[in-house]
C-alpha positions as CSV (number, residue, x, y, z in Angstrom):
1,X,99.4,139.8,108.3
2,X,98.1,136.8,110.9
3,X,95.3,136.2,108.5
4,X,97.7,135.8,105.3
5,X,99.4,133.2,107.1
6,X,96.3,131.5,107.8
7,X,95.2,131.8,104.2
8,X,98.5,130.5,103.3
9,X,98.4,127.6,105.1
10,X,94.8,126.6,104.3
11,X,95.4,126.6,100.4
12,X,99.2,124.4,101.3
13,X,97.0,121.8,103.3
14,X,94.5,121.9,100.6
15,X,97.1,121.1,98.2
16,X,98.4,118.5,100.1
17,X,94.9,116.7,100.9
18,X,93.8,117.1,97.0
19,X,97.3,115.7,95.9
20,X,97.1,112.7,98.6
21,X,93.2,112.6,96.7
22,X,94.4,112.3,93.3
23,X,97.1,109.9,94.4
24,X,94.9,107.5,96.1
25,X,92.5,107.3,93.1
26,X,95.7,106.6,90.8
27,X,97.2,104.0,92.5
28,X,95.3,101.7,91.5
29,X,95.7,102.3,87.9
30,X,99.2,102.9,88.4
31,X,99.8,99.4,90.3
32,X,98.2,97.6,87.4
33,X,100.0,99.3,84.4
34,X,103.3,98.4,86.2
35,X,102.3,95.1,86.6
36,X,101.5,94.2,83.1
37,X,104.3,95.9,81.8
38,X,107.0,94.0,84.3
39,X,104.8,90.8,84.9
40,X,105.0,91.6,88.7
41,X,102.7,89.7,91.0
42,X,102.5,87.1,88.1
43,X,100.1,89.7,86.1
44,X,100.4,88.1,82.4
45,X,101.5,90.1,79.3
46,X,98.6,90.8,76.3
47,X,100.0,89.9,72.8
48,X,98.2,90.9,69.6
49,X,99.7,88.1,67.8
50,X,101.4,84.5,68.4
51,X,105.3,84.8,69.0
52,X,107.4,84.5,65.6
53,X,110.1,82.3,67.7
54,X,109.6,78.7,68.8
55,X,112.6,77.3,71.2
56,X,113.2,73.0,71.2
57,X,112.1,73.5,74.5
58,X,109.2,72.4,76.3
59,X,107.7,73.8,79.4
60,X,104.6,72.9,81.6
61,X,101.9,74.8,82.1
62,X,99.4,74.0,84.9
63,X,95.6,75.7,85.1
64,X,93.9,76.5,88.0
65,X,90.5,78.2,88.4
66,X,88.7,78.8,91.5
67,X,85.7,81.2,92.0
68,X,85.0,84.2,94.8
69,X,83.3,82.9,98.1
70,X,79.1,83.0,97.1
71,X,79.7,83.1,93.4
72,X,77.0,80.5,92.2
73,X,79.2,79.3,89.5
74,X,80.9,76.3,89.6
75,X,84.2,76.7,87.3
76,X,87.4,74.5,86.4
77,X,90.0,74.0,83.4
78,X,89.2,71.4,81.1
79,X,92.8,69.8,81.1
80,X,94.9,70.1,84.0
81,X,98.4,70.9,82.6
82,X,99.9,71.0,78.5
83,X,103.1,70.8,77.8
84,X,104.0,73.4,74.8
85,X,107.3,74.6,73.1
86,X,108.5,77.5,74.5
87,X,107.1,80.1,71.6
88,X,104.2,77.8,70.6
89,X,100.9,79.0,70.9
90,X,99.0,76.8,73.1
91,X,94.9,76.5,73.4
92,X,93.1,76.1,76.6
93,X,89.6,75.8,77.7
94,X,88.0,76.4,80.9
95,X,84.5,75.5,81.5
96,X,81.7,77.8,83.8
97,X,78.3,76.5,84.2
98,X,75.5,78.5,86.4
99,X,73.6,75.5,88.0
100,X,71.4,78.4,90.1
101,X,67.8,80.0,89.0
102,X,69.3,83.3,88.1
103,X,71.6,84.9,85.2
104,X,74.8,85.2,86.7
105,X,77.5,88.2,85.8
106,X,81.5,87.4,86.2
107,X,84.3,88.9,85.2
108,X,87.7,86.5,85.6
109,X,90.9,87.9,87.6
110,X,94.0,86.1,86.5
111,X,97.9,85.4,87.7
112,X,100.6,83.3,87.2
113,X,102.8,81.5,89.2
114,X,105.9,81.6,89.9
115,X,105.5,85.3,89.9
116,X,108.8,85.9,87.8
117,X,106.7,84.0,84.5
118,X,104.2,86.8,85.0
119,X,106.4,89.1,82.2
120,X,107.2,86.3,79.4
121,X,103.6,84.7,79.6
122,X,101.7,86.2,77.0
123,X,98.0,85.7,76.6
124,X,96.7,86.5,72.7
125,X,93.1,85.7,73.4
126,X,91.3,85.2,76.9
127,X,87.8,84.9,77.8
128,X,89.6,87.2,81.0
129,X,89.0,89.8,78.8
130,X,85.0,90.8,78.9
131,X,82.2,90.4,81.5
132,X,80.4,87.2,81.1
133,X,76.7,86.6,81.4
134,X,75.8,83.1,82.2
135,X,71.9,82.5,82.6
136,X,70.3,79.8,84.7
137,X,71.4,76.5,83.9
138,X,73.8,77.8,81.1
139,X,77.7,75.9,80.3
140,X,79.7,77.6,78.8
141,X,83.8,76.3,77.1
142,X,85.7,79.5,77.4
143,X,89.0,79.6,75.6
144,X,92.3,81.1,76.3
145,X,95.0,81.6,74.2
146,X,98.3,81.8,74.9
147,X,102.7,81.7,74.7
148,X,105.5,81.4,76.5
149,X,107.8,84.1,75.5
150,X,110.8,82.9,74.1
151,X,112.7,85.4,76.0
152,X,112.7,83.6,79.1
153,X,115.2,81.2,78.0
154,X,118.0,84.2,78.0
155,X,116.5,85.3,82.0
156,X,118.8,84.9,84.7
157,X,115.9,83.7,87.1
158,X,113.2,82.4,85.4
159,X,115.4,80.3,82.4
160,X,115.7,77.1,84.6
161,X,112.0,76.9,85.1
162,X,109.6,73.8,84.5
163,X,106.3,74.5,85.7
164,X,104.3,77.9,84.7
165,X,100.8,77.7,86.7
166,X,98.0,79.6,85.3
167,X,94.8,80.9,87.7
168,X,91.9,82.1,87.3
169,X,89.6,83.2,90.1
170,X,85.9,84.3,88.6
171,X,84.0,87.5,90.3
172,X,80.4,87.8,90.4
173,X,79.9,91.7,89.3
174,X,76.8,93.4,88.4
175,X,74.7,92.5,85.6
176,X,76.0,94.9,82.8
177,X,73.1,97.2,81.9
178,X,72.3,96.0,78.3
179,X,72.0,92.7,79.2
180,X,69.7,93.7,82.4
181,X,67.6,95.6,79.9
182,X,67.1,92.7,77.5
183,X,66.7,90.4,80.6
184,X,63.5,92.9,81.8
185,X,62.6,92.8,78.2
186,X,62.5,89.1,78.0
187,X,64.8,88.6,74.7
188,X,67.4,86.5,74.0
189,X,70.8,87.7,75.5
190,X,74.4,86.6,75.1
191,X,77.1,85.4,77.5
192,X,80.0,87.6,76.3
193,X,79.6,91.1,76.8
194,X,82.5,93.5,75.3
């Protein structure tokens, strides 16, 4: 009888340590599914398509970029604020050149400030989107796409505002396989890999 109880609670703490497992491993997932879909943390929305609305409103919108601490890259927008229509789609460009001796991999991580645009800032193209390979000396214009949904002229909190700030931060990541392999092979490579 002793031992059944034993055996019992064994396989209950195994539950528990393989659910707290499987919970740890989706939380990150998790965290950044809710934050697209809600725009929490000022995570931006992904639209296939322009919006089909346009308000006779204009709002701001500031770019920031900044790279991690020991990227080699040196990064920046190419214009520091646009003014659009509310609805418009506007066209930005950021600019990455690798002024080091060795091909470079990033990937960009993105926000928006304030935090409650993160949900009606919708980005239609953005070079956020794939690794980027930047070989020595290489500069690279990288454009992102975007809108203002027109929604967030009818939101409670975020209808008054003036100003939407848009960051970047680039990573440096490891160099994705394919272009490693053409690299060792000496052959051309390119700076966008999907």
């Amino acid at each position: 009888m002793a031992m059944d109880q034993k055996n019992k609670t064994l396989l209950q703490l195994v539950g528990v340590v393989t659910f707290m497992g499987a919970m740890a491993w989706a939380s990150v997932p998790l965290y950044n599914w809710f934050c697209a879909v809600t725009g929490y943390g000022g995570t931006t929305g992904v639209a296939e398509a322009g919006s089909d609305r346009v308000l006779d409103q204009e709002i701001t919108v500031r770019f920031d970029a900044n790279t991690e601490a020991g990227m080699g890259w040196e990064f920046k927008p190419m214009q520091t604020e646009m003014k659009v229509k509310i609805g418009e789609d506007g066209l930005a460009f950021y600019e990455a050149y690798n002024p080091t001796d060795k091909p470079i991999a990033g990937q960009a991580g993105y926000n928006v400030a304030p935090f409650i645009a993160g949900g009606f800032f919708e980005k239609v193209q953005c070079f956020c989107f794939t690794e980027q390979v930047l070989l020595p000396g290489e500069r690279v214009e990288m454009p992102v796409n975007f809108f203002v949904d027109p929604d967030i002229a009818e939101d409670a909190d975020a209808k008054h505002l003036k100003h939407i700030t848009l960051s970047y931060t680039f990573y440096e990541i490891d160099m994705p396989e394919e272009v490693q392999a053409e690299l060792d092979a000496g052959t051309d490579t390119t700076t966008t890999v999907n």
